[in-house]
C-alpha positions in Angstrom: 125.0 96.0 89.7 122.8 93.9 87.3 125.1 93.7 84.3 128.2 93.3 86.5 128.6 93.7 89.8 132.3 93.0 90.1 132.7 96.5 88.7 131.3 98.2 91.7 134.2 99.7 93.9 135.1 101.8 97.2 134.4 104.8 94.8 130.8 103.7 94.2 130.1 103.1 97.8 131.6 106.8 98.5 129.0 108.4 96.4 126.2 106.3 97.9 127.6 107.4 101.2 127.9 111.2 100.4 124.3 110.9 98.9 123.4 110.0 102.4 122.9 106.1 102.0 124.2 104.7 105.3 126.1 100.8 105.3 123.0 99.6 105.9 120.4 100.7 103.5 123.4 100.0 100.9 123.3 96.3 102.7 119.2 95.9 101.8 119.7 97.6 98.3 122.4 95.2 97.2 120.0 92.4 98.9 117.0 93.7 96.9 118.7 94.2 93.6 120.6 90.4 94.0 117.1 89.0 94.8 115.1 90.3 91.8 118.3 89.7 89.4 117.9 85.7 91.0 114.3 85.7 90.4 114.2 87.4 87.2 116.9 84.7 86.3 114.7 81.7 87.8 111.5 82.6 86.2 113.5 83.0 82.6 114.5 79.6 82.5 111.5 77.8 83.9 109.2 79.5 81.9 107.0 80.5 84.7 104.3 83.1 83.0 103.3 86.5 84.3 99.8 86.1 85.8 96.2 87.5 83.9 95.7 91.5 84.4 93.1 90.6 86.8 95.5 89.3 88.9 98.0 92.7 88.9 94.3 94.6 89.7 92.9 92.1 92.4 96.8 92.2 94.1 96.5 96.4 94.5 93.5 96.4 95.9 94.2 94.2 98.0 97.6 95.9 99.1 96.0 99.0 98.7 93.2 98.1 101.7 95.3 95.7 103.5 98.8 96.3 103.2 101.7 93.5 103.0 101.2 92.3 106.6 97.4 91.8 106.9 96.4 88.3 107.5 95.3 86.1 104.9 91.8 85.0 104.9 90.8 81.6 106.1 88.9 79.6 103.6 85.9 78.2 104.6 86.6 74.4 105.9 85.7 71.7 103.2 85.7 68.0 103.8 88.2 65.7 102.6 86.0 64.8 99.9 85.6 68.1 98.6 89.5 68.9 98.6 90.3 65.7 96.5 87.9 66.6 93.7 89.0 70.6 93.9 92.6 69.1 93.4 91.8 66.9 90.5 90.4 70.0 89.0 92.9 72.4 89.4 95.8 73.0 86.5 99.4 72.9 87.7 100.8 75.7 85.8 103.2 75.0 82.0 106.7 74.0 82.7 110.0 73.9 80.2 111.1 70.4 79.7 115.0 70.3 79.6 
């Protein structure tokens, strides 16, 4: 689907269906696969860079404890003052100039 999708026909789908895959999980996989061929597309041309190691490892633990639908935590409440200068800090991440 990735390298062309026009090229997927009735006999593809017949296979999927024989396999066991009913319209509807075909539906979600053709939604996931469109999705990650967008975003894989987006993040290409803007040059958005794949985050430290760290990250990856902090991320499964988290899922691993908490899942995809826990609540995030609340931050403890800062003044106004404190948010400005923790803004001024902070790096906005590389972008391509076109």
């Amino acid at each position: 689907m990735v390298h062309d999708s026009t090229t997927i026909g009735q006999a593809d789908v017949d296979v999927a269906r024989k396999a066991g895959w009913s319209d509807e999980a075909l539906y979600d996989a053709i939604t996931v696969c469109s999705l990650f061929q967008f975003y894989n597309n987006w993040i290409d041309a803007t040059g958005v860079s794949d985050m430290p190691a760290i990250g990856y490892e902090m991320s499964g633990k988290r899922l691993a404890t908490q899942g995809y639908a826990s609540a995030p935590a609340r931050a403890p409440k800062q003044s106004k003052r404190r948010v400005a200068k923790s803004a001024k800090k902070a790096k906005t991440p590389r972008r391509r100039r076109f």
